[in-house]
C-alpha positions as CSV (number, residue, x, y, z in Angstrom):
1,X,-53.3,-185.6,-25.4
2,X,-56.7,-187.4,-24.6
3,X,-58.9,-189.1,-27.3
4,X,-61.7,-186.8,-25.0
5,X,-60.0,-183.5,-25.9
6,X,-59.9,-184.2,-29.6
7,X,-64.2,-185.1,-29.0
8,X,-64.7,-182.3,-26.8
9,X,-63.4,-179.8,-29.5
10,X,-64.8,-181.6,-32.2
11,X,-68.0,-181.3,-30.9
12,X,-68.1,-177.9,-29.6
13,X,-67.1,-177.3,-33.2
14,X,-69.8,-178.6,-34.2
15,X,-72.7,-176.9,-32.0
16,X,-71.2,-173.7,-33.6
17,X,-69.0,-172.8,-30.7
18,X,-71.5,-173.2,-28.1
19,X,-70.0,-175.1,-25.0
20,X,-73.2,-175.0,-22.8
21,X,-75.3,-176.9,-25.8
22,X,-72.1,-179.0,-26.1
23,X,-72.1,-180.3,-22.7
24,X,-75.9,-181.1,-22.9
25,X,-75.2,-183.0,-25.9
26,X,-72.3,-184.9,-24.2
27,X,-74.3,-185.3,-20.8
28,X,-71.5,-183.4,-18.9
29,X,-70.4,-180.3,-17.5
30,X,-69.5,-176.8,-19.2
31,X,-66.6,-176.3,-17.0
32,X,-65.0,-179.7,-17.5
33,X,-65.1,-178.7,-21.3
34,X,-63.6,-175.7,-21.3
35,X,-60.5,-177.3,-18.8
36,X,-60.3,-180.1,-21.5
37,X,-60.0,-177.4,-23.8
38,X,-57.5,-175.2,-22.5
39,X,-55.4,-177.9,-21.3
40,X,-55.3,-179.9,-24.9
41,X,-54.3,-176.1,-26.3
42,X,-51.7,-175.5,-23.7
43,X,-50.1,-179.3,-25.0
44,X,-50.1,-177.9,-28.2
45,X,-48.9,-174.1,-28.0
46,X,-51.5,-173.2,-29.7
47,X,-55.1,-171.7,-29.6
48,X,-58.2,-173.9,-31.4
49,X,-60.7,-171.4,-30.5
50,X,-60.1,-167.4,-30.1
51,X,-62.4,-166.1,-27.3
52,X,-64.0,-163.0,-26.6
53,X,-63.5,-162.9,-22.3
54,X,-65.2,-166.3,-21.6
55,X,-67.1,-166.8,-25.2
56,X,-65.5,-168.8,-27.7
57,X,-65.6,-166.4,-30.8
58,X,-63.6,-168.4,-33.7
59,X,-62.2,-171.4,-34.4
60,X,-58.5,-170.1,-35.5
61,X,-56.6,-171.1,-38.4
62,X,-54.4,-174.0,-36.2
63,X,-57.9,-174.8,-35.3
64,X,-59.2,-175.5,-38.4
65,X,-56.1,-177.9,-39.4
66,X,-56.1,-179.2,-35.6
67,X,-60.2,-180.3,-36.1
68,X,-59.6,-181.8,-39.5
69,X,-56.8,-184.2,-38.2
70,X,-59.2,-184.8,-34.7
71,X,-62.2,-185.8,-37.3
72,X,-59.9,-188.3,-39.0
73,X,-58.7,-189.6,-35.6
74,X,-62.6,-190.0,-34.3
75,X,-63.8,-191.5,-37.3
76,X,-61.3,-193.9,-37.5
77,X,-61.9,-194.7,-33.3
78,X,-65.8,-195.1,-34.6
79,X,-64.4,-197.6,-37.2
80,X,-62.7,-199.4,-35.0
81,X,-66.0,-199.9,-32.8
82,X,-67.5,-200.6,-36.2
83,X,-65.5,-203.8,-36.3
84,X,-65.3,-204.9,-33.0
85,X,-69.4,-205.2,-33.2
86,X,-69.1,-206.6,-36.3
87,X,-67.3,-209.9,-34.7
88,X,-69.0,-209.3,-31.3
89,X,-72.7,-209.4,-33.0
90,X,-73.1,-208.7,-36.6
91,X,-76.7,-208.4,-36.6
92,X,-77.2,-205.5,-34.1
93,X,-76.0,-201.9,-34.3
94,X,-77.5,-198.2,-35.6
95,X,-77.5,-197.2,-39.2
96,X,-77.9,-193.7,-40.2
97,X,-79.1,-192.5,-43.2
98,X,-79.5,-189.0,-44.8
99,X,-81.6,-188.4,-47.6
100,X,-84.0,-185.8,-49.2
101,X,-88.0,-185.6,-48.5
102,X,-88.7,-186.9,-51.8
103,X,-86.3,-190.4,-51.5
104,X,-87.8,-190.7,-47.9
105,X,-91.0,-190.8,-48.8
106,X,-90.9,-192.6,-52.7
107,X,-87.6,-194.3,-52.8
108,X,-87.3,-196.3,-49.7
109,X,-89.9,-197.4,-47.7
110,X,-89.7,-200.8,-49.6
111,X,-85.8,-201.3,-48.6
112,X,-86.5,-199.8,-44.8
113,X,-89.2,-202.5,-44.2
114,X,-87.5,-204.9,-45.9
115,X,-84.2,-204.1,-44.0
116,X,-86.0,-203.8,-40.8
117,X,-87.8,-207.1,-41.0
118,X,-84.3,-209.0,-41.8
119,X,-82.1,-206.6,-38.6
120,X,-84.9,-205.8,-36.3
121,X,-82.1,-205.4,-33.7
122,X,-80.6,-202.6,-35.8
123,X,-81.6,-199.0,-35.0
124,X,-82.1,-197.3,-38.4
125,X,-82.1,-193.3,-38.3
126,X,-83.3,-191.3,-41.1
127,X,-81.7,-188.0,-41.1
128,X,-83.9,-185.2,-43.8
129,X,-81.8,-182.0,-45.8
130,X,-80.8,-180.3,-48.8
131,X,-78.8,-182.4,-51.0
132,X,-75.7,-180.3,-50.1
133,X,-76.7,-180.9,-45.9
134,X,-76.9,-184.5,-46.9
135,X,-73.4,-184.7,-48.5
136,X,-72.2,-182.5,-45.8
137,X,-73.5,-185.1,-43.1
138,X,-71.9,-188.3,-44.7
139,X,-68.5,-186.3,-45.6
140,X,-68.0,-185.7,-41.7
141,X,-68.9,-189.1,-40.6
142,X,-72.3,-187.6,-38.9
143,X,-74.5,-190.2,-41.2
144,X,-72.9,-193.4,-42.5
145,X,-75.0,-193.3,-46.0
146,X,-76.3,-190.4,-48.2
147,X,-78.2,-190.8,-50.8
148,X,-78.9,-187.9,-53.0
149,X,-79.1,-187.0,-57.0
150,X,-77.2,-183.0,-56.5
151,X,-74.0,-181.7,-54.3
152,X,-72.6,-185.3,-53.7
153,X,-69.7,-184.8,-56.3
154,X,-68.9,-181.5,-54.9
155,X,-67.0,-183.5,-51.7
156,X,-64.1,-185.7,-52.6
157,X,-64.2,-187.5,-49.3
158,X,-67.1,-189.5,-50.8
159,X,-67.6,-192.4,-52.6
160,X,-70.1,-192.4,-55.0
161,X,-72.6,-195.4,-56.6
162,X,-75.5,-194.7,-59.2
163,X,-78.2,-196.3,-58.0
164,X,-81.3,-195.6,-60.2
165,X,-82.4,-193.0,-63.1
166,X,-85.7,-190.8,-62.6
167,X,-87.5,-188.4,-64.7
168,X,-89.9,-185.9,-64.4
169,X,-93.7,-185.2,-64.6
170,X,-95.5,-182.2,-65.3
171,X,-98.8,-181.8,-62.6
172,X,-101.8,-179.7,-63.3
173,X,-105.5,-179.9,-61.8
174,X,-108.5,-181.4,-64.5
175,X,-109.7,-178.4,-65.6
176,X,-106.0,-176.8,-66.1
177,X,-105.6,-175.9,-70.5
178,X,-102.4,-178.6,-70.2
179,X,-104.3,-181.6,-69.2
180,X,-105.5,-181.9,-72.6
181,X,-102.5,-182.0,-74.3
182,X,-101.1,-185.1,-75.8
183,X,-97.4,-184.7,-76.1
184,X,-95.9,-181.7,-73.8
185,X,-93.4,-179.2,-75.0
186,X,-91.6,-177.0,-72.9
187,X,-92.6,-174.5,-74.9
188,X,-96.5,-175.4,-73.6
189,X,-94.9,-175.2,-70.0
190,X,-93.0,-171.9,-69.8
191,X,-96.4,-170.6,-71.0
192,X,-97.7,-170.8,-67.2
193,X,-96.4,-170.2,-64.0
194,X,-93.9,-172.6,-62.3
195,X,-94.5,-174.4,-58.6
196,X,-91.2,-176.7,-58.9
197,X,-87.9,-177.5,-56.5
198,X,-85.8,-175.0,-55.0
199,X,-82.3,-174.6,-56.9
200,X,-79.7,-177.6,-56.1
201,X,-82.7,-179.7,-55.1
202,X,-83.8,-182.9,-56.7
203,X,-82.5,-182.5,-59.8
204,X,-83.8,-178.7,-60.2
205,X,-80.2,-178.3,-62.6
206,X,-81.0,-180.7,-64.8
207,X,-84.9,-178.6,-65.1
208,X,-83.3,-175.3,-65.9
209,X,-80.8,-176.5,-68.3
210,X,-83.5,-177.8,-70.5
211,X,-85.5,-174.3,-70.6
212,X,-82.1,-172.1,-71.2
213,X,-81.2,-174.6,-74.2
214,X,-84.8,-174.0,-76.0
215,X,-84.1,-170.3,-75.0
216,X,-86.4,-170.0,-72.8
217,X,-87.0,-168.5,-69.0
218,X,-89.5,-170.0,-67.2
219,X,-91.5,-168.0,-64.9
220,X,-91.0,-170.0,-61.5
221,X,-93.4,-168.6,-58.7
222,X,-93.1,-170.9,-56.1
223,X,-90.5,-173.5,-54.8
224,X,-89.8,-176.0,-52.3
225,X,-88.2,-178.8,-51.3
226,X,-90.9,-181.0,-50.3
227,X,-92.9,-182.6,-53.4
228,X,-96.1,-183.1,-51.7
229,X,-95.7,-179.2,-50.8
230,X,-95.4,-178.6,-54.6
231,X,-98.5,-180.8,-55.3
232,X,-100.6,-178.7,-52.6
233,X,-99.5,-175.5,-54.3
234,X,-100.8,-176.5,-57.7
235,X,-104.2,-177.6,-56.0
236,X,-104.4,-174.2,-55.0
237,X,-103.9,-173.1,-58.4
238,X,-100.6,-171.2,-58.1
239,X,-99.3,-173.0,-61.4
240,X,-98.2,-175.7,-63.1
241,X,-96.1,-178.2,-60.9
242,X,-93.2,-180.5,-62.3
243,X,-92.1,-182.7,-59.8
244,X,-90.1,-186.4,-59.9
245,X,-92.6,-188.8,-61.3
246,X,-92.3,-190.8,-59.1
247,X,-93.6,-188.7,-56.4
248,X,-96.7,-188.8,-58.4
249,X,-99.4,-191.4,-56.5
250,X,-102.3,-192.7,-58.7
251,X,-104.3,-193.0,-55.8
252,X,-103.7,-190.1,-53.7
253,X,-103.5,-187.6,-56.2
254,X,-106.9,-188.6,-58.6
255,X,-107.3,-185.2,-58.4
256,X,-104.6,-184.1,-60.3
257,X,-103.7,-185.1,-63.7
258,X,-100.0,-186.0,-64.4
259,X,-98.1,-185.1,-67.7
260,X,-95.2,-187.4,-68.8
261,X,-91.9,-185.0,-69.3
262,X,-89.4,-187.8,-69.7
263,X,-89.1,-186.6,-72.9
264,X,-88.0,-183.1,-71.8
265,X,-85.4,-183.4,-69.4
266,X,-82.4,-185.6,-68.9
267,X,-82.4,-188.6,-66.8
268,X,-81.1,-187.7,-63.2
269,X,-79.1,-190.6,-61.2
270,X,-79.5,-190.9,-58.0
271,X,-76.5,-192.2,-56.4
272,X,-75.8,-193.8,-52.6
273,X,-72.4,-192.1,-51.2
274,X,-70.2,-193.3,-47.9
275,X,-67.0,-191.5,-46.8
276,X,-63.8,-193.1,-47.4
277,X,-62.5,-195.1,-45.5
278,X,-65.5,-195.6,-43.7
279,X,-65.7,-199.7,-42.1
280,X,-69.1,-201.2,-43.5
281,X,-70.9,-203.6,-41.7
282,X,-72.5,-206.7,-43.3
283,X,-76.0,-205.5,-42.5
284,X,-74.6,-202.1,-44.3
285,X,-73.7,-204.2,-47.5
286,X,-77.3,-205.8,-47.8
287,X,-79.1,-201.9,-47.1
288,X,-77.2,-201.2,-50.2
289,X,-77.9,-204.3,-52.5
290,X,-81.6,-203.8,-51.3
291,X,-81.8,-200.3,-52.4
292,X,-79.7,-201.1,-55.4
293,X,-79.7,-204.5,-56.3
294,X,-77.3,-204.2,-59.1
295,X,-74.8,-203.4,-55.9
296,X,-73.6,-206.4,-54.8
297,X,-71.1,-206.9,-51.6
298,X,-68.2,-207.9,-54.3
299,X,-69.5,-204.3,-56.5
300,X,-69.4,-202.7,-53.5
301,X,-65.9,-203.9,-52.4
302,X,-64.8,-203.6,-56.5
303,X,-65.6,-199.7,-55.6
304,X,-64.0,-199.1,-52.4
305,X,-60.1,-200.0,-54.2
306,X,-61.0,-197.7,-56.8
307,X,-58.4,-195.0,-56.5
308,X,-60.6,-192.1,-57.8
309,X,-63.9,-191.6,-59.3
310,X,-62.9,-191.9,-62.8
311,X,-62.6,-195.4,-62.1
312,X,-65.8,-195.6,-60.5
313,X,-67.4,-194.3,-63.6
314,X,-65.7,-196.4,-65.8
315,X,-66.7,-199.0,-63.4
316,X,-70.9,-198.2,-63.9
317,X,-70.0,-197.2,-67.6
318,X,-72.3,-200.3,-69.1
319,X,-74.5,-200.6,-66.0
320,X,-78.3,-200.3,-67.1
321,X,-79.7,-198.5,-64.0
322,X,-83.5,-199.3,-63.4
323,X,-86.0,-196.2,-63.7
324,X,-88.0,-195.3,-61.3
């Protein structure tokens, strides 16, 4: 058995059974895939993939358990390359980093140039999704952060660190009824129509808990995942946007008029997650106390021997998180 077989089914895994997308990926050929393939199956006895003449259909139910194991064996292979470096040249490497549109674009451009400026010979990649995609990405070892405020606690494989609370804000153009009120209800709110995230999205959860405990159903027309897409949408009138406040910009956005709603909904965390196990770098450590000061290399480290996330919480249990 070759540490290449275990990639090259991995991978093909991965591009959703396709070996010719596969080998362009891997910058070699289809037919050397498939022999890997067949050969590492005839060493086991068994089939990973069930095929359809010379299409690879399924991955079969050894397959399954056989890919879990291989993704355990090539993440530990990238950890041990992790380390090496680490001793070898601790201030170069890549750091990847998966996030939603609204962090990317509010959250972290302060940390990213500060980072950058301090590792300039580290090749930072932000990778954009759903909150569940992002989980997904650092529970498989595709990203080494995520950093999200929904789906991260549906995935044991991660470890899990608050990093800041944020509230929401209610948008509406300067001639909308609502820019004259003083103190929002949500009451005043399900009154009009509702430009807001999709479901799982930024918080959305924490939005539609409040409305069902007042008994009502707000009328939600439009929805995305993109808060500047929301903000467009309530220039155009469709209805009244609420949005992370943060993603509010004084000076972009004169033209709108924001409503505070802090005192409407819960507090969201958003929290910075890694896989277990995973081998982080010094330069990783300092990402993370930039983005979070309050997570110092010794809180970090506390974490990481923490044998389940109960004792993470109880960890943060006192911690006063900034608000953004």
């Amino acid at each position: 058995m070759k540490l290449q077989q275990l990639r090259y089914i991995w991978e093909v895994a991965r591009h959703d059974l396709n070996v010719s997308a596969t080998a362009q990926s891997l910058y070699t050929s289809q037919p050397g895939i498939s022999k890997q393939i067949r050969l590492l199956e005839d060493e086991l006895g068994v089939e990973v993939f069930a095929r359809s003449g010379k299409h690879l259909t399924r991955v079969t139910p050894a397959g399954e358990a056989i890919l879990e194991v291989a993704g355990d064996i090539l993440r530990k292979v990238e950890s041990i390359k992790q380390v090496a470096q680490e001793f070898s040249d601790e201030r170069m490497g890549t750091l990847d980093v998966a996030t939603t549109h609204t962090q990317a674009r509010y959250a972290l451009p302060i940390t990213i140039n500060s980072f950058m400026q301090d590792y300039p010979d580290v090749s930072l990649h932000m990778h954009q999704g759903t909150p569940m995609q992002i989980a997904e990405m650092a529970a498989d070892g595709s990203v080494d952060f995520a950093i999200a405020t929904e789906a991260m606690s549906h995935f044991n494989d991660l470890i899990m660190m608050p990093c800041y609370r944020w509230n929401r804000s209610v948008v509406v153009p300067k001639d909308h009824p609502l820019a004259q009120v003083s103190k929002l209800t949500l009451q005043d709110v399900a009154q009009y129509p509702i430009v807001t995230y999709v479901f799982g999205f930024t918080g959305r959860s924490k939005l539609d808990d409040a409305f069902n405990r007042e008994g009502l159903e707000p009328k939600v027309v439009f929805t995305a995942v993109d808060s500047d897409v929301i903000k467009t949408y309530v220039r155009l009138g469709l209805g009244v946007g609420i949005i992370a406040s943060m993603a509010f910009d004084e000076e972009m956005d004169r033209d709108l008029v924001r409503l505070d709603a802090s005192h409407l909904f819960e507090y969201s965390t958003t929290k910075i997650g890694f896989r277990k196990g995973t081998f982080l770098r010094g330069y990783m450590y300092d990402f993370i106390q930039k983005f979070a000061p309050h997570l110092t290399p010794d809180v970090v480290k506390q974490v990481q021997s923490c044998s389940n996330r109960a004792e993470i919480e109880e960890l943060f249990a006192h911690q006063e998180l900034p608000d953004l």
